[in-house]
C-alpha positions in Angstrom: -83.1 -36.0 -74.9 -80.4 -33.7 -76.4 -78.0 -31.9 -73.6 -74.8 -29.7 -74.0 -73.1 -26.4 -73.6 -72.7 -23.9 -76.2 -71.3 -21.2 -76.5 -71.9 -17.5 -77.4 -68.9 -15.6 -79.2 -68.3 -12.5 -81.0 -66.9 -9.0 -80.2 -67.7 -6.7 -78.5 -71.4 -5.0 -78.3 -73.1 -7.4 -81.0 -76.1 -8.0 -78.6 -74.5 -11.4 -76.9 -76.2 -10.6 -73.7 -79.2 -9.7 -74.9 -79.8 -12.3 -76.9 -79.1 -14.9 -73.9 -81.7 -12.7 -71.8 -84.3 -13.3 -74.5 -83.3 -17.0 -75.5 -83.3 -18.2 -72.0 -86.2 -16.0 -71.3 -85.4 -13.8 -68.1 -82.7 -11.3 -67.5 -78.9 -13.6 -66.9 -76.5 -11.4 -68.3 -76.3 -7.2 -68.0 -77.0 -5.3 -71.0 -75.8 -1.9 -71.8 -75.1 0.7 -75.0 -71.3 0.1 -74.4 -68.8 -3.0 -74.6 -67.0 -4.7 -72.4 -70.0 -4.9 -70.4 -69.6 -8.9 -69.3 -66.5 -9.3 -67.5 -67.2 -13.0 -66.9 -68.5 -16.2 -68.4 -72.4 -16.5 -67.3 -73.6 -20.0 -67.5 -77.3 -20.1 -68.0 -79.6 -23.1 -68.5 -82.6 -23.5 -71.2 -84.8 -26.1 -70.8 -88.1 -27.4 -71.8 -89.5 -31.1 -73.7 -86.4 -31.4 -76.3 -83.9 -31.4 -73.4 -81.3 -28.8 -71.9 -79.2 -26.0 -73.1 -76.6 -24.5 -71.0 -75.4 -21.4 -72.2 -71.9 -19.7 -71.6 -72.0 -16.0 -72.5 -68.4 -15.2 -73.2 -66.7 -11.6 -72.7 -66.1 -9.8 -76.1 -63.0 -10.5 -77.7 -60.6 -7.3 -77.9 -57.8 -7.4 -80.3 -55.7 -4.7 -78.4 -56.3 -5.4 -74.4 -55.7 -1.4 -72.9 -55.9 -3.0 -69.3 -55.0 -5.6 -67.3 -59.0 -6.0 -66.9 -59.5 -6.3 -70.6 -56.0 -8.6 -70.5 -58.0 -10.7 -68.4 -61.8 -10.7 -70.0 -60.0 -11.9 -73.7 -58.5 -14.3 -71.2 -61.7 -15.8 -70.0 -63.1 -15.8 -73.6 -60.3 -18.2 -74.5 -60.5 -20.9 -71.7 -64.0 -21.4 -72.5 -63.7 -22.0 -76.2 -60.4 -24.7 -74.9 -63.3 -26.5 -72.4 -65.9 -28.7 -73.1 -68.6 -26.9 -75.6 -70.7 -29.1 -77.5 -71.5 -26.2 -79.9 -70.2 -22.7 -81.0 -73.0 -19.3 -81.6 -70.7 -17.4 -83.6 -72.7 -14.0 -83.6 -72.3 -10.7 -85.8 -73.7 -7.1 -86.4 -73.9 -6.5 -90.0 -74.5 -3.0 -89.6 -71.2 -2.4 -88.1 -68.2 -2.5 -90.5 -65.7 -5.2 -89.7 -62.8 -5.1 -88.2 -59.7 -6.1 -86.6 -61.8 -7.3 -83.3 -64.1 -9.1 -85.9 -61.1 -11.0 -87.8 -59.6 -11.6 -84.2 -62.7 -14.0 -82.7 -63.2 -15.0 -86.7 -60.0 -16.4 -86.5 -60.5 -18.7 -83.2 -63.5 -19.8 -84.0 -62.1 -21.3 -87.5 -59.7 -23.8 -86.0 -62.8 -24.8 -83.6 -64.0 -28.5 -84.4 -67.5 -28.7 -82.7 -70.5 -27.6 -84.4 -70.9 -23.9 -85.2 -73.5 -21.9 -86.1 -73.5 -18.7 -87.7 -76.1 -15.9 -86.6 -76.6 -12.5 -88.5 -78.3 -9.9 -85.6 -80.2 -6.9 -85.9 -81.9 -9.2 -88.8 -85.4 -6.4 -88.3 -82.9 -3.8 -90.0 -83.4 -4.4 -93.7 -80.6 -4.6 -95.6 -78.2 -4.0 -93.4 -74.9 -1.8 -95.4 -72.0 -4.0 -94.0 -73.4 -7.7 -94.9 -71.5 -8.0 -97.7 -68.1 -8.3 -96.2 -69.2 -11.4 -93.5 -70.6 -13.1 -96.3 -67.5 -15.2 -97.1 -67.2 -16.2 -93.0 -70.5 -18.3 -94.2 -68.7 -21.2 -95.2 -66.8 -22.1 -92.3 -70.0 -22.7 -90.1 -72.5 -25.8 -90.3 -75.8 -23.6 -90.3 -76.3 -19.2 -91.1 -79.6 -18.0 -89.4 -80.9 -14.3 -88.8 -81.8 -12.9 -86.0 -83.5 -9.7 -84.0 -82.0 -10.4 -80.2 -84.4 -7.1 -79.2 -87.0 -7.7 -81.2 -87.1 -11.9 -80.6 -87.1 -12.5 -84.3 -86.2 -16.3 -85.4 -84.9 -17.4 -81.6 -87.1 -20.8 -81.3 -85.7 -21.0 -84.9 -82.0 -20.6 -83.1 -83.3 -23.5 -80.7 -83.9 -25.5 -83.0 -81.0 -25.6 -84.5 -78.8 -25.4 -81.2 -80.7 -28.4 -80.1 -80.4 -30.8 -83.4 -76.5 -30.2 -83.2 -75.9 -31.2 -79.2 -75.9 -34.9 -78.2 -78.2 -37.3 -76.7 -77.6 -37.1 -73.1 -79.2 -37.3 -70.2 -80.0 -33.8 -68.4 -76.0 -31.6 -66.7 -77.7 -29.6 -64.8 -80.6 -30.0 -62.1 -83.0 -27.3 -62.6 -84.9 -28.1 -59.9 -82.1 -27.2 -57.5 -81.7 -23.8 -59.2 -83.2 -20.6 -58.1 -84.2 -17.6 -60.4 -82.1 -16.9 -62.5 -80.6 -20.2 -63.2 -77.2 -19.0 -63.2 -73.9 -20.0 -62.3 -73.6 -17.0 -59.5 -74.9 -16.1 -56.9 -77.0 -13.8 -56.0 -74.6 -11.3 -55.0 -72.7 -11.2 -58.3 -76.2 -11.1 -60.2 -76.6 -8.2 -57.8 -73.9 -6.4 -58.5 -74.1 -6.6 -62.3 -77.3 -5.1 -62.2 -76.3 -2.0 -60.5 -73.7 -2.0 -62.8 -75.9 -2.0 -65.5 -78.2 0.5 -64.7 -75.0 3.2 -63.7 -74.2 2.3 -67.7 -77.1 3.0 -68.7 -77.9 6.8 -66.9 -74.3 7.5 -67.1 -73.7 6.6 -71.1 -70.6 8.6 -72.3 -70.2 10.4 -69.2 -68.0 8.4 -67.4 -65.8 5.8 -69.0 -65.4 1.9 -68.1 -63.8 3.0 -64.6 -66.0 1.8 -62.3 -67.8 -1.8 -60.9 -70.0 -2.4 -58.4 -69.7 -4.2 -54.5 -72.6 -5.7 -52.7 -72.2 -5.9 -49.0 -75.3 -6.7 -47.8 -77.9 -8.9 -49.1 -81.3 -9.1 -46.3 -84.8 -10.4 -47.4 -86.7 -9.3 -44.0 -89.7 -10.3 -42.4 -92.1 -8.5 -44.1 -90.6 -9.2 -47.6 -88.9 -6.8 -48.3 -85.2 -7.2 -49.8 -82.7 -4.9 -48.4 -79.3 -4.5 -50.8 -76.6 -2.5 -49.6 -73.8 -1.5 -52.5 -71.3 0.2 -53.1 -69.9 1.9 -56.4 -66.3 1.7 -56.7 -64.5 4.4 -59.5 -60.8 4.7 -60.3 -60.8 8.6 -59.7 -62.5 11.4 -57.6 -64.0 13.3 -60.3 -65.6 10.2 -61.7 -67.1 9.6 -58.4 -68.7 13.6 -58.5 -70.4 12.5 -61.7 -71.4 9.3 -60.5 -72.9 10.9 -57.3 -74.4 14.2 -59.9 -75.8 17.2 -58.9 -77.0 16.9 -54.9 -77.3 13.5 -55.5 -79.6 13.5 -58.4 -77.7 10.9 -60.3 -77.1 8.0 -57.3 -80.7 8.3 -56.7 -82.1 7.1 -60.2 -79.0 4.6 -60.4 -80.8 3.5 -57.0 -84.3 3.4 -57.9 -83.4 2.2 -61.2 -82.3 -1.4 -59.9 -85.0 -1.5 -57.2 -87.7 -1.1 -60.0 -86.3 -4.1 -61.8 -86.1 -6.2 -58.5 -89.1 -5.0 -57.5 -91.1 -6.1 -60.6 -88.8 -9.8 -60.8 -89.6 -10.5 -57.5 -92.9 -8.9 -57.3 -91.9 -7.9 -53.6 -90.9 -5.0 -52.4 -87.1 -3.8 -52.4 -84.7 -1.1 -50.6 -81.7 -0.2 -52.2 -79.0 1.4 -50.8 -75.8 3.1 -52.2 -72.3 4.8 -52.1 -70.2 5.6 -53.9 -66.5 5.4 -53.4 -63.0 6.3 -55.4 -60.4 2.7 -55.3 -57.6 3.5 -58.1 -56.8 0.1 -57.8 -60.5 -1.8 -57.6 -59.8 -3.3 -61.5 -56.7 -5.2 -59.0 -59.1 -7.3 -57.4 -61.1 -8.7 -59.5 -60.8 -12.4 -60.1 
């Protein structure tokens, strides 16, 4: 059977996550309209009759780091491509002009050795107007396949690719000791990162990257039901007003917003529970 790791690279916002979401087939890695949205590497596992495929969904690579958090996400982007990968998913959004970020993760995937493949996204929009200046990246990679993360479009294609460049090995990971999602964190990190997801999402351009999420409490009780308490940490006060909204309008559908999603995973019902809270210094303590 054919095992190995590859990774997923580009920069930010080209659909990395959502493509793993729909390759692997449920939801592994947070997706939202803004980047810098993974802050870590998410290891998820594909398997089925041609073998295993563990993914590593890498941060998006920033050519100028503002922050000691985006310091650290570039940093995290880096170790993975220096560890063991069996093969490289170089992905891009023709629809966006390229850039320095672009020539930036362009450029450290070129002195890669492994196997690398090259994947146009967004491959539903027809003729997208910025093709023409990745065309020449083409020749560095072993295979060029298009893509539609949202819309599915070509993945078992993908797989097949991803699968006929890893080696014939037996299986790295045990699924069967994995619980949903087969991830490399736990439950309260997946947590987390769904709350933080869904404040994205209502809050869009309101409030900037300033904020992360803390679970406290994780509780499945007797009847079922799964009890999640969380807080929302922002770097100023009125960050946290905007966060909270109008009589507490905007915490609420945050709130219901991830119970929803648990709710129809799990298929049990979920309470959610959260605060909000202003920590100047809460981009500090993350590892």
């Amino acid at each position: 059977m054919k095992c190995g790791v590859v990774a997923l690279i580009g920069r930010p916002n080209v659909g990395k996550s959502t493509l793993l979401n729909n390759l692997v087939g449920r939801k592994v890695s947070i997706t939202s309209p803004k980047p810098q949205t993974t802050r870590f590497a998410i290891q998820a596992v594909y398997e089925d009759d041609r073998g295993q495929i563990i993914f590593v969904d890498t941060p998006g690579i920033y050519e100028k780091a503002p922050d000691a958090l985006a310091k650290r996400v570039n940093a995290v982007a880096k170790d993975i491509l220096a560890s063991g990968i069996d093969c490289v998913l170089y992905i891009v959004d023709p629809t966006r002009a390229r850039d320095i970020e672009e020539n930036r993760a362009f450029g450290l995937i070129r002195r890669l050795s492994m196997p690398k493949i090259f994947a146009y996204n967004k491959s539903d929009i027809i003729d997208p107007e910025h093709k023409v200046e990745y065309l020449f990246m083409e020749e560095e990679f072993d295979e060029v396949i298009k893509v539609s993360a949202l819309y599915h479009k070509n993945l078992n294609t993908l797989l097949s690719s991803l699968f006929s460049h890893l080696p014939e090995r037996g299986p790295i990971v045990d699924t069967k000791m994995l619980v949903q999602p087969a991830l490399n964190v736990n439950s309260t990190l997946f947590l987390s990162e769904l709350i933080r997801e869904k404040a994205y999402l209502f809050l869009r351009k309101e409030v900037p990257y300033t904020l992360t999420a803390v679970v406290d409490d994780v509780e499945e009780r007797e009847n079922g039901t799964l009890y999640v308490k969380a807080r929302i940490l922002t770097s100023q006060d009125k960050y946290k007003i905007m966060i909270i909204g109008e009589g507490g309008r905007m915490i609420r559908e945050i709130g219901m917003a991830v119970r929803k999603e648990l709710e129809t995973s799990r298929g049990k019902k979920a309470y959610v529970e959260l605060v909000v809270e202003t920590d100047p210094h809460w981009m500090d303590y993350l590892q």
